[in-house]
NUKOL-116277 format. One record per atom (N, C-alpha, C): residue number from 1; residue in one letter; x, y, z. Coordinates in pm, 1 decimal, always signed. Layout:
! NUKOL-116277
+-----+-----+----------+----------+----------+
|   n | res |        x |        y |        z |
+-----+-----+----------+----------+----------+
| NUM |   a |        X |        Y |        Z |
...
+-----+-----+----------+----------+----------+
***
This chain:
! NUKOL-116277
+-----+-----+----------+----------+----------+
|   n | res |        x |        y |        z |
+-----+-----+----------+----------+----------+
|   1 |   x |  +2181.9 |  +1533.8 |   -166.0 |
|   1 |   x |  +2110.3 |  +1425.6 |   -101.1 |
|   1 |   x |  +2149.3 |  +1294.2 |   -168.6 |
|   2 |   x |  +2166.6 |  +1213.6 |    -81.0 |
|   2 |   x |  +2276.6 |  +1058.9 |   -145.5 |
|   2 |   x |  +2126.8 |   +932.6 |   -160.3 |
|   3 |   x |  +2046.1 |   +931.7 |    -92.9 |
|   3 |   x |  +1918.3 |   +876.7 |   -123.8 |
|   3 |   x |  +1784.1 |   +936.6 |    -95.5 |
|   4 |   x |  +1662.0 |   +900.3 |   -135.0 |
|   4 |   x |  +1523.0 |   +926.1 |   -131.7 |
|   4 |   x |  +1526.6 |   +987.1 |    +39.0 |
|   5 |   x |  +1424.8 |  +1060.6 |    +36.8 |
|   5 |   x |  +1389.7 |  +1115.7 |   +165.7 |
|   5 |   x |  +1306.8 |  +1006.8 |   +237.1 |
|   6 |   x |  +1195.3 |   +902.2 |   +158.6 |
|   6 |   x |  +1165.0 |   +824.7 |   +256.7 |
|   6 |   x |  +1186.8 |   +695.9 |   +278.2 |
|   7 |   x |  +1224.0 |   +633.0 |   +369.1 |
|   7 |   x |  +1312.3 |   +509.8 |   +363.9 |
|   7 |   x |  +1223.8 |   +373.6 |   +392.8 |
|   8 |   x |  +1117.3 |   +419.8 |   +458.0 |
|   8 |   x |  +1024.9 |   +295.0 |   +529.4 |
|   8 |   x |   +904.9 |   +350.8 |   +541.6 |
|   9 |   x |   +783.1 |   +275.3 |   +496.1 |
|   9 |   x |   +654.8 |   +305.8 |   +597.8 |
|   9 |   x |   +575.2 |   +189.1 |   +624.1 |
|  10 |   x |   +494.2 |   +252.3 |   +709.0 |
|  10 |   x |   +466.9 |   +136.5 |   +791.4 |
|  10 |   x |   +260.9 |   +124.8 |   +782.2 |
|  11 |   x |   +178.7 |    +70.7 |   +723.6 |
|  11 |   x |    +29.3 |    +79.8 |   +711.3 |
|  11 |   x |    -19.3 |    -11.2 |   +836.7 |
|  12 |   x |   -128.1 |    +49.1 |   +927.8 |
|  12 |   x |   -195.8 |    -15.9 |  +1042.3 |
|  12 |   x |   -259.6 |   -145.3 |   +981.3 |
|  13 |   x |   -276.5 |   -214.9 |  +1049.4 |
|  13 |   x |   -387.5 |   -316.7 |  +1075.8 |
|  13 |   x |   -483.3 |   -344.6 |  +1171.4 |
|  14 |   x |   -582.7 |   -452.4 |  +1103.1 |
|  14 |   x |   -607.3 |   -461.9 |  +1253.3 |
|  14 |   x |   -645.1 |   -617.3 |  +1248.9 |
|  15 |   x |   -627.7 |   -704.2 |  +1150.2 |
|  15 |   x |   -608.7 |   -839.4 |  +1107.4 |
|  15 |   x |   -469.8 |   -837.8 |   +990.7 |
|  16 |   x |   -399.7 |   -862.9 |  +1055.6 |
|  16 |   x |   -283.2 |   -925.3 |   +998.8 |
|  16 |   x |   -305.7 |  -1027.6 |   +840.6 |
|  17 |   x |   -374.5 |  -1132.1 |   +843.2 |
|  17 |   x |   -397.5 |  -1191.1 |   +787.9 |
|  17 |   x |   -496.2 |  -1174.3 |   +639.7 |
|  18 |   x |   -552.7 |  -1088.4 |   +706.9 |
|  18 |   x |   -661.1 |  -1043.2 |   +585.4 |
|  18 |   x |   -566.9 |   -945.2 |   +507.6 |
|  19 |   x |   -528.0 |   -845.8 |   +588.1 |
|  19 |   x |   -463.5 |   -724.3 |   +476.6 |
|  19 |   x |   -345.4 |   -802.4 |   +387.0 |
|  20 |   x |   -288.6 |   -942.7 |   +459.5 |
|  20 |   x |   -161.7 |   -982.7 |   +421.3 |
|  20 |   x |   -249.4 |  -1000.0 |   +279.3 |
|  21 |   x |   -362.6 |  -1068.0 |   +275.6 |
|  21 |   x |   -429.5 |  -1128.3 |   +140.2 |
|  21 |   x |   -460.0 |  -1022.1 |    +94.5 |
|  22 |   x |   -501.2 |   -954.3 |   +139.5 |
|  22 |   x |   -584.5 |   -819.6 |     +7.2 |
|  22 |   x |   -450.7 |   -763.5 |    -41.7 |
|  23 |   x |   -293.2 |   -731.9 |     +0.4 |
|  23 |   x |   -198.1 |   -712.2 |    -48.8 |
|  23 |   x |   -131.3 |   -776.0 |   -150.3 |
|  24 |   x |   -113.2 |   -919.3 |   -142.6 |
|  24 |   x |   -102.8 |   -991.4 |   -156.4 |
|  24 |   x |   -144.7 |  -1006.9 |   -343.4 |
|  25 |   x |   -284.3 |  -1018.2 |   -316.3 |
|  25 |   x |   -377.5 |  -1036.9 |   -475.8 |
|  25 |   x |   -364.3 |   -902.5 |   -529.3 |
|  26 |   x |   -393.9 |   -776.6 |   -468.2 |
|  26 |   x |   -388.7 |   -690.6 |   -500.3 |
|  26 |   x |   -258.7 |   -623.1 |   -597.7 |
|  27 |   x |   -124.8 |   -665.2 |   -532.1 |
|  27 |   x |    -41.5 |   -681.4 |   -602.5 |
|  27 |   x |    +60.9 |   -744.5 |   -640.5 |
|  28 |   x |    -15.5 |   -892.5 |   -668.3 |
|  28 |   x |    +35.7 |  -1060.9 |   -711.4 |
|  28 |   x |   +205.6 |  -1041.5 |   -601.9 |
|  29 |   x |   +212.4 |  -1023.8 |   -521.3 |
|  29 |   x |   +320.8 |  -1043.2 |   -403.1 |
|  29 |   x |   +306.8 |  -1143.4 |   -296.8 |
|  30 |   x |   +383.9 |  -1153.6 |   -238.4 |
|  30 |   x |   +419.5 |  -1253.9 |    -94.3 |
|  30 |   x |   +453.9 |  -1134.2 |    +32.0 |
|  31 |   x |   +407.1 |  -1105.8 |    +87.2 |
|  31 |   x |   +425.2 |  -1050.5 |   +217.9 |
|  31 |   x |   +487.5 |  -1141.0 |   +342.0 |
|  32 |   x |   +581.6 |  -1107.4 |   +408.6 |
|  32 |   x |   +652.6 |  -1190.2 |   +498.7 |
|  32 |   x |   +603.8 |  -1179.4 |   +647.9 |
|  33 |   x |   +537.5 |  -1238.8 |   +719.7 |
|  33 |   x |   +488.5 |  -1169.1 |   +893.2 |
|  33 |   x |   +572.9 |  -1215.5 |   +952.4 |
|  34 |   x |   +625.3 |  -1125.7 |  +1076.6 |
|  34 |   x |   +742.6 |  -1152.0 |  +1126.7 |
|  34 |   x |   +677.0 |  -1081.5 |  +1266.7 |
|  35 |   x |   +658.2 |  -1140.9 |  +1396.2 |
|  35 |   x |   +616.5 |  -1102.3 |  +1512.4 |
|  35 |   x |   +755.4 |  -1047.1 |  +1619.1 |
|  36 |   x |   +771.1 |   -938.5 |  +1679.5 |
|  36 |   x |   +850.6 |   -873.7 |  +1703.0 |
|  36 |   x |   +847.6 |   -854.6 |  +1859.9 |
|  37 |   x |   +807.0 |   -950.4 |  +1908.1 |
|  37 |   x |   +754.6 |   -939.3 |  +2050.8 |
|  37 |   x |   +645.1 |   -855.2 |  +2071.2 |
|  38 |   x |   +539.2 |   -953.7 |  +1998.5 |
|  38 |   x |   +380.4 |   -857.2 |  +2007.8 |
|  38 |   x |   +381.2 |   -726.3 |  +1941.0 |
|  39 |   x |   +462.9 |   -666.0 |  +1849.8 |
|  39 |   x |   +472.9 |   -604.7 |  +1701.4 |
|  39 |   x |   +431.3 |   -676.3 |  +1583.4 |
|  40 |   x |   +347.5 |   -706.9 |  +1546.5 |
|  40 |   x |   +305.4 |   -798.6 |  +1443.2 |
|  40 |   x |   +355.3 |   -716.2 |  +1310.2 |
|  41 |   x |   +446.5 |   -804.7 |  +1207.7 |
|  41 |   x |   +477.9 |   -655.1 |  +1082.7 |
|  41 |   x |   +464.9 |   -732.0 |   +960.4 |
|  42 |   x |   +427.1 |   -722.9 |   +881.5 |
|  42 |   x |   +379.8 |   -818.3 |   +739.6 |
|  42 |   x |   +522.2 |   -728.4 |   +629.3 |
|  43 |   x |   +610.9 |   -761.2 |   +611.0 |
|  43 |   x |   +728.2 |   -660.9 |   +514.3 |
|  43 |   x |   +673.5 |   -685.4 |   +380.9 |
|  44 |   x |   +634.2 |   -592.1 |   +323.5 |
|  44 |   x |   +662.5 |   -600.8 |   +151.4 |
|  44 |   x |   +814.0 |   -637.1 |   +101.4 |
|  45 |   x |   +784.3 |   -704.9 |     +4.4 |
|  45 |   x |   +916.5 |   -738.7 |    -91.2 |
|  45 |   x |   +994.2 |   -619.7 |    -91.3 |
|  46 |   x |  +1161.8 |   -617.4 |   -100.6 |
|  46 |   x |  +1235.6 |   -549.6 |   -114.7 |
|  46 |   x |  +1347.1 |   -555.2 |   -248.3 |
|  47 |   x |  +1358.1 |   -458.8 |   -323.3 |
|  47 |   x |  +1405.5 |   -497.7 |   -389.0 |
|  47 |   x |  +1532.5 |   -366.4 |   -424.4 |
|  48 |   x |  +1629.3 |   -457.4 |   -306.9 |
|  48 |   x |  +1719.4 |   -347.5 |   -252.8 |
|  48 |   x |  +1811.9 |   -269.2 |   -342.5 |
|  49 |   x |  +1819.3 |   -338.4 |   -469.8 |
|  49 |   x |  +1899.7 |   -285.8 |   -568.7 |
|  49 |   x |  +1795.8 |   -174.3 |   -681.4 |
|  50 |   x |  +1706.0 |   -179.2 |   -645.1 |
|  50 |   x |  +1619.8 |    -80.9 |   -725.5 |
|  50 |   x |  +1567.5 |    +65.6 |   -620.8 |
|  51 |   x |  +1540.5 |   +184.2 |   -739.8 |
|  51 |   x |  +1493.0 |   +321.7 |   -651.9 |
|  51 |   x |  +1354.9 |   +252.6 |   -594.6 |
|  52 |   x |  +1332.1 |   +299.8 |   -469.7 |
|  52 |   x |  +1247.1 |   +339.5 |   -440.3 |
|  52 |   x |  +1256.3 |   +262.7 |   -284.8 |
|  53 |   x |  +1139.0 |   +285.6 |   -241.7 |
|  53 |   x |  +1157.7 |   +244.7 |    -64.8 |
|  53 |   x |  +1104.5 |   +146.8 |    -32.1 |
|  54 |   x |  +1085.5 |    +15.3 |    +85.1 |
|  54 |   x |   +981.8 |    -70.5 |   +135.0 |
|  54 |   x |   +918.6 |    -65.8 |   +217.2 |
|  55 |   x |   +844.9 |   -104.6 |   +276.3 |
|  55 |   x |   +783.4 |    -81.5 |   +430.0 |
|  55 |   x |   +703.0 |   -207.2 |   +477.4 |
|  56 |   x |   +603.6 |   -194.7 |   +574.4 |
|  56 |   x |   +569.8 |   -292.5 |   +626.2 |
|  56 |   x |   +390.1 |   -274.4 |   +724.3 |
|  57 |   x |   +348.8 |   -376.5 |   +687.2 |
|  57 |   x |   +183.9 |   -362.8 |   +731.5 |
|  57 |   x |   +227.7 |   -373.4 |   +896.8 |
|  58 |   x |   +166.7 |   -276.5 |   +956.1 |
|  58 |   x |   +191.8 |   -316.1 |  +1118.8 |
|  58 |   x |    +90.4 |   -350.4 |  +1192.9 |
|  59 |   x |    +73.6 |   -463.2 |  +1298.0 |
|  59 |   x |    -49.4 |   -460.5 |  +1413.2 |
|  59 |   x |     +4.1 |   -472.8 |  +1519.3 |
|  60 |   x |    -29.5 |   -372.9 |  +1573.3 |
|  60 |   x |    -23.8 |   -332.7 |  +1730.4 |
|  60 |   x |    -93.4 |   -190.4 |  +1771.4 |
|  61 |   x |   -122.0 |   -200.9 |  +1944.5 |
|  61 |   x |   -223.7 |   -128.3 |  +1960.8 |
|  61 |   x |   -212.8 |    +33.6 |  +1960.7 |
|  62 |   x |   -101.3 |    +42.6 |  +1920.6 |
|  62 |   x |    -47.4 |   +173.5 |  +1929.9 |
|  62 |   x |   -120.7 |   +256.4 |  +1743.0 |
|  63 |   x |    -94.3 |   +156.6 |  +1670.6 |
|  63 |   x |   -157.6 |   +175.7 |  +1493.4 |
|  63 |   x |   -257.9 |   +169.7 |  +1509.1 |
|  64 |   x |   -370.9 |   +279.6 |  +1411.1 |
|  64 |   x |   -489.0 |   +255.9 |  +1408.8 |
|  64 |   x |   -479.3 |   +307.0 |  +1298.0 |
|  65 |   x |   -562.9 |   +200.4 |  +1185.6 |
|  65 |   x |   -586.5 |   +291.0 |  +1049.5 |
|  65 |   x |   -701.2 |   +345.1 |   +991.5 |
|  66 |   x |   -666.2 |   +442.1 |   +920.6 |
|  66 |   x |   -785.6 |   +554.0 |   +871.7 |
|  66 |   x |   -804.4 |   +572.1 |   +711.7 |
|  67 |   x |   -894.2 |   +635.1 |   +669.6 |
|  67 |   x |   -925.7 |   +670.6 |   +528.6 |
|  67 |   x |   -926.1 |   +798.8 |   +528.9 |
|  68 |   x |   -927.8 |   +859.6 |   +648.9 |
|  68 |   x |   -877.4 |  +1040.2 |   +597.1 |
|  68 |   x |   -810.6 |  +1054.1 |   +707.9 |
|  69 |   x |   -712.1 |  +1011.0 |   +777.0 |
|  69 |   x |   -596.7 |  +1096.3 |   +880.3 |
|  69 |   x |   -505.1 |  +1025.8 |   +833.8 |
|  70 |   x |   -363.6 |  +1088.0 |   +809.7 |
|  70 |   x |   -251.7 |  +1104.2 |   +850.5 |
|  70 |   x |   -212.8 |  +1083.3 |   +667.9 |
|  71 |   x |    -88.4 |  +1040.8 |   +665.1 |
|  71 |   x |    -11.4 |  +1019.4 |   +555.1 |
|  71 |   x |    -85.1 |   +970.7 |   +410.2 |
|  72 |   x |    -63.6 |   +994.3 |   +286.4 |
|  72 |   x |   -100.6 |   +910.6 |   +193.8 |
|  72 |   x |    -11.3 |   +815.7 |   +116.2 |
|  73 |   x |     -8.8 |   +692.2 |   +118.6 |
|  73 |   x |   +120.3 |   +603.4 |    +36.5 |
|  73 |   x |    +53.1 |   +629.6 |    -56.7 |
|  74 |   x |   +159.8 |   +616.7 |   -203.7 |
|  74 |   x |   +125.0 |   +604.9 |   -343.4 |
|  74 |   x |   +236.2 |   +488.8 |   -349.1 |
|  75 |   x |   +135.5 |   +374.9 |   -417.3 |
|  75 |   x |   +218.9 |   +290.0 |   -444.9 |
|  75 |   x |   +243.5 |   +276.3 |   -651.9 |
|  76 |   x |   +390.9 |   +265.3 |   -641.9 |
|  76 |   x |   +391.5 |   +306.0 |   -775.9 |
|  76 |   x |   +367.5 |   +156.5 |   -854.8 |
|  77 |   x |   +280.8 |   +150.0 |  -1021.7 |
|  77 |   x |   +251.3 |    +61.7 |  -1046.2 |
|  77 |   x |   +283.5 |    +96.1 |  -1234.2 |
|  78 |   x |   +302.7 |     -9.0 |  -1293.7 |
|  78 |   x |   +332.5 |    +26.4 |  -1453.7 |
|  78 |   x |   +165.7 |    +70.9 |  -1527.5 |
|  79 |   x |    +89.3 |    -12.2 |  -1498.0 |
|  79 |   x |    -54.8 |    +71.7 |  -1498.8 |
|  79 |   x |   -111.9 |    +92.1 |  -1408.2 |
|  80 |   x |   -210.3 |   +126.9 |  -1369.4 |
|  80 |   x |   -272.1 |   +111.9 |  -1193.2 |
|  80 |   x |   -395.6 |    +61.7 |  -1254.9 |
|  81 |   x |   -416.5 |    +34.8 |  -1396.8 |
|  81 |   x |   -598.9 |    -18.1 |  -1394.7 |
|  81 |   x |   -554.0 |   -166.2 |  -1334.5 |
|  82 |   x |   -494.3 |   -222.4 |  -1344.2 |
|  82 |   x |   -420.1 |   -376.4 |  -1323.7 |
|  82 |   x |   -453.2 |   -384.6 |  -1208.2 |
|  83 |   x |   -352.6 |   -277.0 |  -1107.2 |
|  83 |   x |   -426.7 |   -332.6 |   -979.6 |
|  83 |   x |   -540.3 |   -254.4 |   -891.9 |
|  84 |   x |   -542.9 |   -168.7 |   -971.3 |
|  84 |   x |   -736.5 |   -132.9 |   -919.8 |
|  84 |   x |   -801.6 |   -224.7 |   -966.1 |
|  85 |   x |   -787.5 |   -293.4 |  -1086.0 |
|  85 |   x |   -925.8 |   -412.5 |  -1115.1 |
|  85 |   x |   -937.1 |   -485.8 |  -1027.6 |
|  86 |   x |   -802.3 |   -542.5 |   -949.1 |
|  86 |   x |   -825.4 |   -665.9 |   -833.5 |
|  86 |   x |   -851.9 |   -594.1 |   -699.9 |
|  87 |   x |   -868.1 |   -492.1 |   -677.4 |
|  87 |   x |   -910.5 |   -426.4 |   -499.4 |
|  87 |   x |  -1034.1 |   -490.9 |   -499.5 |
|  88 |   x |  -1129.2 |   -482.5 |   -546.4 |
|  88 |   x |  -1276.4 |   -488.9 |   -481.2 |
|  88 |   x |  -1255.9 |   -669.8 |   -499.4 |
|  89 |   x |  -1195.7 |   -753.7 |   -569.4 |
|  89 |   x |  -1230.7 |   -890.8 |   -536.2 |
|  89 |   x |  -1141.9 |   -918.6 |   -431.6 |
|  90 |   x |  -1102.1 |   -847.4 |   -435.6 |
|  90 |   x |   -968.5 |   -845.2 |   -262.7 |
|  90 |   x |   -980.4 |   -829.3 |   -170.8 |
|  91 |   x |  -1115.9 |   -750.5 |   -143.2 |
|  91 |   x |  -1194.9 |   -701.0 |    -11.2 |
|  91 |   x |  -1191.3 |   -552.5 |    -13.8 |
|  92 |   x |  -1143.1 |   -475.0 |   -108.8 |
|  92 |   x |  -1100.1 |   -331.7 |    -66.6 |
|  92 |   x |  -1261.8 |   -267.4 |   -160.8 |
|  93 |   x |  -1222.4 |   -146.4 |   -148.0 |
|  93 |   x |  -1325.3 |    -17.6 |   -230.7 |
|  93 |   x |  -1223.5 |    +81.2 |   -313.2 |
|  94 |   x |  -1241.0 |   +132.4 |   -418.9 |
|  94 |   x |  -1230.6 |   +245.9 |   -504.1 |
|  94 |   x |  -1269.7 |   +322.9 |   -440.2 |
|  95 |   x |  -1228.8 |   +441.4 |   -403.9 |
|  95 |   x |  -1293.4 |   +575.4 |   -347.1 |
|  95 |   x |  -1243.2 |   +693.1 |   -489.6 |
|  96 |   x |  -1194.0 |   +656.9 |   -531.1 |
|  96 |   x |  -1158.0 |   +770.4 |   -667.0 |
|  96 |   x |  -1081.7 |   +648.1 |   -798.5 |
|  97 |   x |  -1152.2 |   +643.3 |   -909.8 |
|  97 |   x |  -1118.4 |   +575.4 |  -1033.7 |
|  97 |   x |  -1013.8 |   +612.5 |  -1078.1 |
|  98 |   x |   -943.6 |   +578.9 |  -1166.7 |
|  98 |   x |   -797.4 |   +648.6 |  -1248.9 |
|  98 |   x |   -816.2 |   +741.9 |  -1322.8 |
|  99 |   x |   -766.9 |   +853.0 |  -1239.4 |
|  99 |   x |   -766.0 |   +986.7 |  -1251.0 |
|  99 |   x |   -633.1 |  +1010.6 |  -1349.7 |
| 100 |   x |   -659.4 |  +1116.2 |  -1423.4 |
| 100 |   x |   -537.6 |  +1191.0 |  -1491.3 |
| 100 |   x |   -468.7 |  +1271.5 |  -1430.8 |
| 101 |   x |   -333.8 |  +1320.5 |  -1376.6 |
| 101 |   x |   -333.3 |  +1403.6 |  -1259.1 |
| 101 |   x |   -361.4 |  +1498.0 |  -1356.6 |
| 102 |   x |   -234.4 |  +1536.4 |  -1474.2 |
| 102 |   x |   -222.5 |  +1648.9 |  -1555.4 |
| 102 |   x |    -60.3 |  +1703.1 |  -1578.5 |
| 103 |   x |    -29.5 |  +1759.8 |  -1616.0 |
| 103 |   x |    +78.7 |  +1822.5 |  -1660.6 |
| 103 |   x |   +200.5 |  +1683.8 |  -1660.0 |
| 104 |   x |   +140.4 |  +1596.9 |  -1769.3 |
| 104 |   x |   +267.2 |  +1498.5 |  -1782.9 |
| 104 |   x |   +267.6 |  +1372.9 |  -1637.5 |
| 105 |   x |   +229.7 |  +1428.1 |  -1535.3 |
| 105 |   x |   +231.0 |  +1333.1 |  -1398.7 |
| 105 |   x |   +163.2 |  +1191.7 |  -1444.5 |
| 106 |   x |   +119.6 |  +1140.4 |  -1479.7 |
| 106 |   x |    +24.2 |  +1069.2 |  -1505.1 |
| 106 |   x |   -102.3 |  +1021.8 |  -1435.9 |
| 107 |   x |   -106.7 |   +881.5 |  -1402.3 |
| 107 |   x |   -266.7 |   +905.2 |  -1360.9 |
| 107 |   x |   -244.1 |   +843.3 |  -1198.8 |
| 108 |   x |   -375.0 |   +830.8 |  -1096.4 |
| 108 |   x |   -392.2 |   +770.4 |   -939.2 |
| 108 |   x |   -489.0 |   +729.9 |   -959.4 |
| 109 |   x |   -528.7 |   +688.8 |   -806.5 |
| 109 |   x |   -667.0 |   +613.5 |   -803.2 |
| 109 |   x |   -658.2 |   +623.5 |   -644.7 |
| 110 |   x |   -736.0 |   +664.3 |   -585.3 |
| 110 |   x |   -737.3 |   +615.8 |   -405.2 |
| 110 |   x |   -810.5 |   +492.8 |   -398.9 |
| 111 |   x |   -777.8 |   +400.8 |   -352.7 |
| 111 |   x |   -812.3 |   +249.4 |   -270.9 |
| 111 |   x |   -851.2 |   +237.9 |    -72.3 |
| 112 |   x |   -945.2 |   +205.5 |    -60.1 |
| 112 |   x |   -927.5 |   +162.3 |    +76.8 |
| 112 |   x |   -902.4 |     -4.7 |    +72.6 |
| 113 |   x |   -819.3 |    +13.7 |   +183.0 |
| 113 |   x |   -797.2 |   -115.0 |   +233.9 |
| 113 |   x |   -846.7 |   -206.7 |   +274.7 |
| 114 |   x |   -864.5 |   -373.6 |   +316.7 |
| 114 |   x |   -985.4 |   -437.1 |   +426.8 |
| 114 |   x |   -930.7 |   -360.5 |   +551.4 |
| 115 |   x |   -855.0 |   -309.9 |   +621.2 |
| 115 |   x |   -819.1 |   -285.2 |   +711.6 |
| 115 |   x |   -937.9 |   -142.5 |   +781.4 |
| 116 |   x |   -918.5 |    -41.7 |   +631.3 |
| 116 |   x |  -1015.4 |    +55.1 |   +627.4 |
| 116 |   x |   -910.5 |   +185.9 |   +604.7 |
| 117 |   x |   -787.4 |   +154.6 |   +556.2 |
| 117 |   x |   -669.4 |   +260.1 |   +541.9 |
| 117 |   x |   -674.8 |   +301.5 |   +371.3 |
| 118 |   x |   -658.2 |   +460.1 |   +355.2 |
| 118 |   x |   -656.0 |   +504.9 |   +248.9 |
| 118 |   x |   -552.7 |   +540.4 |   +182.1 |
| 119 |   x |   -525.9 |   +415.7 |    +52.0 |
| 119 |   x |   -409.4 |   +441.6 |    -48.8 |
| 119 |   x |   -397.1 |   +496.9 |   -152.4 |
| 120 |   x |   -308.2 |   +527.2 |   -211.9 |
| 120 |   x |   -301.0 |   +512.8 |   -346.6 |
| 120 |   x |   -234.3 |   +507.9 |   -464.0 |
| 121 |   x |   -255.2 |   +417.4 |   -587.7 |
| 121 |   x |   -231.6 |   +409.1 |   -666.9 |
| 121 |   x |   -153.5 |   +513.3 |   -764.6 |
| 122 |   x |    -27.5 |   +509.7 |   -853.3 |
| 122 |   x |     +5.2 |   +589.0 |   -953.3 |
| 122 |   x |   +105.7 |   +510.7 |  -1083.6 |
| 123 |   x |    +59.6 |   +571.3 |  -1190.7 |
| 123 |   x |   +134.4 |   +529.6 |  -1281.4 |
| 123 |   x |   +116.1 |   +638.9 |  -1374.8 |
| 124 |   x |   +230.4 |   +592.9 |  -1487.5 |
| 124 |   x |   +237.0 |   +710.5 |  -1571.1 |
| 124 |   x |   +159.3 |   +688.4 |  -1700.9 |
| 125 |   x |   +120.8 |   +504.9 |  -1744.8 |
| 125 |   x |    +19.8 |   +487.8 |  -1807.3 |
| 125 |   x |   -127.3 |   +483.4 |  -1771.5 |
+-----+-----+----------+----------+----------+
***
């Protein structure tokens, strides 16, 4: 296998603007919105020369986001208390604190979104 299995994902919205901010503070970034002929897509930073993948906040009526259906993102972070401390002044909720996974993995945290979509957090400190 010549790269990562996942290349893009994509998190619902349903205000563009708000999730852009709770992303945003949540993890001191710039999100880009780019309207696609009534595809509304907010891109996370890319940082094409490094592992790992980017994706993009989507609104349109086809996305609907959830806190228990479908996929879970883990977004990887050097600690995750850093950016779990800023979710709740961001608009989001903690649904699980920084957990230890165990066997060396290190630790998570699930976050909901303002949107109402369930993430989460990992690092190895």
């Amino acid at each position: 296998m010549e790269t990562n299995m996942v290349g893009w994902f994509e998190i619902p919205v349903v205000d563009m603007e708000r999730a852009k901010a709770f992303y945003d503070s949540v993890f001191e970034i710039s999100i880009d919105i780019h309207d696609l002929d009534g595809l509304v897509m907010g891109w996370f930073p890319n940082a094409h020369d490094k592992v790992g993948t980017s994706g993009s906040l989507v609104k349109h009526s086809m996305y609907q986001p959830s806190d228990t259906a479908g996929p879970l993102i883990y977004f990887s972070c050097a600690d995750l208390s850093e950016q779990l401390g800023r979710v709740e002044s961001a608009g989001g909720t903690i649904m699980k604190p920084k957990t230890e996974i165990g066997g060396g993995h290190g630790f998570m945290a699930l976050v909901k979104d303002t949107e109402g979509n369930r993430i989460a957090l990992h690092s190895v400190a």
